[in-house]
N, C-alpha and C positions, 0 to 999 in steps of 0.2 A: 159595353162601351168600347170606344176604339181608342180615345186618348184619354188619360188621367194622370194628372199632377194631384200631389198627396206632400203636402205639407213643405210646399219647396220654398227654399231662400237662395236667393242671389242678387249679386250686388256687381259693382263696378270696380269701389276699392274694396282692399282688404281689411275684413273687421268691418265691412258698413253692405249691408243686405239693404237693397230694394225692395226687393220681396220677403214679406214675413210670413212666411209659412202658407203659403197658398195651396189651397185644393179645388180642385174642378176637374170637369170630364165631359168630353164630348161624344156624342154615341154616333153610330156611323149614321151617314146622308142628312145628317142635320148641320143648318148654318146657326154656329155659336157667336155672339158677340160678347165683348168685351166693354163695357164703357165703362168713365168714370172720368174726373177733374185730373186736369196736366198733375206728372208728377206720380200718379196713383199706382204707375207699374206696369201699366198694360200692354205695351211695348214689350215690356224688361221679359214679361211672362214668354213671347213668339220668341223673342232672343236663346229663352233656356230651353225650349221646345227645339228649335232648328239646329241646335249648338253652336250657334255664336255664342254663348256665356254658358260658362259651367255655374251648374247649379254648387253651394255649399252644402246642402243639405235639401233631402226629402226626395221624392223619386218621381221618376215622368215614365209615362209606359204607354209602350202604342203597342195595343194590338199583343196583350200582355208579356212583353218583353221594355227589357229597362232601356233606356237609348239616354238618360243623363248622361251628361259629360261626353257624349260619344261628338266625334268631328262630323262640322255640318254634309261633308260626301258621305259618309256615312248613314248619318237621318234621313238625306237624303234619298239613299239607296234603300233603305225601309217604305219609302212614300211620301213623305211629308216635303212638299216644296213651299218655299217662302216668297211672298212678294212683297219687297220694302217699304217703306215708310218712301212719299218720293217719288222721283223719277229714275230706274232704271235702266231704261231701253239705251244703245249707243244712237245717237242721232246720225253719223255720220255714214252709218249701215242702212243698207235698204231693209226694208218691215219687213222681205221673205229670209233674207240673212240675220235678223233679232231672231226670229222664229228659231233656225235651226242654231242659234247657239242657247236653245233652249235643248239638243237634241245634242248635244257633244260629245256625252256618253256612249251613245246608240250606235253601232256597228252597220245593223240590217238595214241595209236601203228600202228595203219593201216597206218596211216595219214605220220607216222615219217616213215615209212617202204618202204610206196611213193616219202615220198622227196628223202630220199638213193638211191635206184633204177635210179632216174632223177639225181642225179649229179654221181654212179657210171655209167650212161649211157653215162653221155657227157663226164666224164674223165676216160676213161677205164682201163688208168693204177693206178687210187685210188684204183678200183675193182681189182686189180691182186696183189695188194702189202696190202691190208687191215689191214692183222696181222703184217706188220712190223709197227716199231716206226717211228715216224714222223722225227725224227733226223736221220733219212738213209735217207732222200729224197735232192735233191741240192737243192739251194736255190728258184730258179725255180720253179721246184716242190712245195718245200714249199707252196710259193705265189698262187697258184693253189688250193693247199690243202687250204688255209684258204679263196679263193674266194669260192671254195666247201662248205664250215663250211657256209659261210655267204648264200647261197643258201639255207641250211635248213633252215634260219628262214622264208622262202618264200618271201623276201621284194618287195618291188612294184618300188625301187631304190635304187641303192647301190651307197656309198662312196668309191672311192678308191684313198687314198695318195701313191703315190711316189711308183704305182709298180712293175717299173724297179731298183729301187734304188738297187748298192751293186751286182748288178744282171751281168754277162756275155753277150758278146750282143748275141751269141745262146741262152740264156736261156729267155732275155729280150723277145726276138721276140715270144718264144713262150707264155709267157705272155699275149703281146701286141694280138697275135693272139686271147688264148681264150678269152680276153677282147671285141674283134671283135664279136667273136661268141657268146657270153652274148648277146649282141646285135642283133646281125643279126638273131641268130636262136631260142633265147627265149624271144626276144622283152625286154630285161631290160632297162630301164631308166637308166644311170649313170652318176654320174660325178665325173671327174679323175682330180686329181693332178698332173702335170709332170714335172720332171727338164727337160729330153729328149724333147723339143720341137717338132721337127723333126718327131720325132716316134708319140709321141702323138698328133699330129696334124693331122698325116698321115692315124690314126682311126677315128677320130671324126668326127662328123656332123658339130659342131662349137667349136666356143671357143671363152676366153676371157684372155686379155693379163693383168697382174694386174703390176701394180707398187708402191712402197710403200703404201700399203694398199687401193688403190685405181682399181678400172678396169680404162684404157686406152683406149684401143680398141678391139674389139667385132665383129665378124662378120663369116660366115660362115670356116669350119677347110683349107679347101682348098685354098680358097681365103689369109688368113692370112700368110699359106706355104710361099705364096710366095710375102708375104707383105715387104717390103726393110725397113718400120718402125717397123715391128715384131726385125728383125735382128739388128738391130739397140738400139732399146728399150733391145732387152732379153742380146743380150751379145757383143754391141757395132761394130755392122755388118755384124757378122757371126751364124745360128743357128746352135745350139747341132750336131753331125751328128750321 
């Protein structure tokens, strides 16, 4: 496996855990999802992963080394980038300038001049709108443009909260799609947040259903589709559609 939480708690204030001891684990080039009802933690879990939030207890380990509690440049600098709940991107920046302050790190011109080329390769329309601002793109788009940004830093897994949220179901799908092809055609490790069940179950390899800060049930994406306790648990026996 490439990431594994083991019994982690974290919270916001002090003396009050969000998460109750959660375990899972994601194995490499597989897309993991998350789902479950507002409130359930599934957020809270990418937060303790990236290090915005120190965990209180129990351990997270990428690539068997412990990274809890370690600063998000840090996690960062192991592989793991994060794409927020939201919008991102600066609007006021051209889509080639979001790109590279996905690259800010990065010293080698050649190096950063390769990763461009590789995400205006898979998203051809960043490559034809480059000189506009980020705030002409739909929200869609957006979402896109900032999984692009997080593509420079080259990570080995990416975090992504909620990235249908706010979104049109046109615009979702196409989301949801290059979420697919992260996967399928550049082998990314990921794991996703999702309120859309349905959608986000319908990409993933597996998943795990959480409930009040806890995982519930767990088992491969397909299987859970059409799990009558999935539906039942997420929104009282009907999923998202």
């Amino acid at each position: 496996m490439l990431l594994e939480l083991k019994e982690v708690e974290a919270g916001y204030l002090r003396g009050i855990n969000v998460l109750q001891g959660v375990s899972l684990h994601v194995n490499p080039g597989e897309l993991m999802c998350l789902i479950g009802p507002n409130g359930a933690g599934k957020s809270t879990v990418l937060r303790a992963v990236s290090g915005l939030l120190k965990p209180s207890r129990g351990h997270i380990r990428f690539d068997g080394r412990d990274i809890a509690g370690l600063r998000p440049d840090l996690v960062l600098r192991h592989g793991i980038a994060h794409v927020p709940q939201g919008h991102s991107s600066f609007p006021a920046m051209s889509i080639h300038e979001n790109l590279l302050m996905g690259a800010y790190t990065l010293h080698d011109r050649v190096e950063r001049g390769r990763r461009l080329d590789r995400v205006y390769t898979m998203f051809p329309f960043l490559a034809e709108r480059r000189k506009e601002k980020a705030g002409n793109l739909s929200g869609g788009q957006q979402k896109i443009l900032e999984i692009g940004r997080a593509l420079m830093l080259a990570p080995r897994m990416m975090l992504l909260d909620e990235p249908s949220l706010g979104l049109a179901p046109k615009m979702a799908r196409q989301v949801f799609d290059t979420i697919k092809r992260l996967k399928d055609e550049a082998g990314m490790t990921i794991l996703m947040v999702e309120q859309n069940a349905k959608s986000g179950l319908a990409i993933s390899d597996r998943a795990y259903v959480m409930e009040l800060g806890r995982e519930r049930l767990a088992g491969p994406a397909g299987t859970l589709l059409n799990d009558p306790r999935v539906a039942q648990l997420y929104l009282g026996g009907t999923l998202a559609s």
